[in-house]
Steps between C-alpha positions, in 0.01 A plus 500: 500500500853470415623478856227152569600348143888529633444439856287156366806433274734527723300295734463183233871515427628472859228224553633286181885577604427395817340199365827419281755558792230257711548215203832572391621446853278174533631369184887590555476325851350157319787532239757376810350182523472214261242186510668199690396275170603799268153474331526751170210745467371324160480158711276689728275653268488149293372315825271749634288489134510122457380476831198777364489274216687754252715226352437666142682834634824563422766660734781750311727700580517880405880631469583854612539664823213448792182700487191503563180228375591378174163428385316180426367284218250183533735266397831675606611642884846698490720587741786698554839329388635495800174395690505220253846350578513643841469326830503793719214513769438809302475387187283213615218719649549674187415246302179407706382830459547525134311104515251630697406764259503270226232309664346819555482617203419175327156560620503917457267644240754824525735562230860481670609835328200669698608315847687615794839450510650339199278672254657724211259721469489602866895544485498647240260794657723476803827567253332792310384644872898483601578653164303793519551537864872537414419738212265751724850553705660651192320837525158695508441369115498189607311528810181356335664169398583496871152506637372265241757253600403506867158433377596221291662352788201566751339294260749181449509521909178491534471191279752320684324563873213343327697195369599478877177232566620296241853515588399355827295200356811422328711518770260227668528305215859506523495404889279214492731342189843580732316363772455155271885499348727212597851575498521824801546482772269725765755733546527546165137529424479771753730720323349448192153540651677934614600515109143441401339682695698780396474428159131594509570830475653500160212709367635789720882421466463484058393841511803608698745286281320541145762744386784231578291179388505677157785632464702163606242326229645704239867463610401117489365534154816660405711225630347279347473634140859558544558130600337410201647736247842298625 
């Protein structure tokens, strides 16, 4: 029984690394380019919801390194701050993924902290997996933390293969408002069109990158209560 649990842990974590290399590649080769009419990520989200009749919704920023969904309010999108003053092909598909979700979720019943990626609850069961993963390597004693951790992550995985669907409606949403932008040119449109497609895999790639997204929030955090101490 040991032997399947492992062989189907090792199994989800090569899939989601995979999955991260995939986007992370995507993503780096969008960061060479920038939009001909340097259009800023926060312009981008602000058209795409007037045009959905959002006018009420506020676009901020969110300071701190890049990670993964930043969550959602009815009256409030954020994005990352440098999706929200970039003009980076990447950080434009970016921000019409992160839009598209808003408009998503503006009509989800689901709590956010139960949803697939972006939701703290799932990371955090994906963080306390990687934890106690880590701690079963310390010695037989801790060989039962180990197995409980590749259960716990079993479980966020198999949460985020079933957030896949919705990923993918999202992603459509997201195509059909590049595919009504002014501003890009087709060329630059089809770049950004590879970026979100492989953006719909974020489920997969956040379980892979949890450890990081949370670690680089709390050197953030630290940064800034630093700042402000000064």
């Amino acid at each position: 029984m040991r032997e399947g649990l492992k062989f189907f842990w090792m199994a989800s974590v090569i899939a989601s690394a995979f999955s991260w290399l995939y986007q992370t590649l995507v993503r780096n080769s969008g960061n060479r380019f920038r939009g001909r009419r340097q259009v800023t990520g926060c312009e981008l989200a602000r058209q795409v919801l007037d045009r959905a009749r959002l006018n009420r919704t506020a676009v901020a920023s969110a300071r701190g390194p890049m990670r993964g969904h930043l969550g959602f309010s009815l009256d409030g999108l954020r994005l990352p701050e440098k999706v929200y003053y970039g003009t980076q092909l990447s950080d434009s598909a970016q921000a019409l993924h992160e839009t598209a979700h808003q408009l998503e979720a503006s009509q989800s019943v689901i709590p956010r902290a139960l949803c697939a990626p972006g939701g703290w609850i799932l990371q955090a069961v994906v963080m306390a997996s990687w934890f106690l993963v880590l701690a079963g390597f310390l010695g037989p004693a801790w060989r039962g933390a180990g197995l409980f951790g590749q259960v716990l992550f079993l479980i966020g995985f198999c949460i985020a293969v079933t957030s896949l669907p919705r990923e993918r409606t999202v992603t459509r949403c997201a195509l059909s408002n590049l595919a009504a932008l002014e501003g890009f040119g087709p060329d630059e449109k089809i770049r950004m069109k590879k970026i979100l497609k492989a953006l719909r895999w974020s489920p997969l790639t956040e379980a892979f990158s949890a450890p990081w997204n949370w670690i680089s929030k709390g050197v953030s955090f630290g940064v800034s209560e630093s700042e402000r101490i000064r």
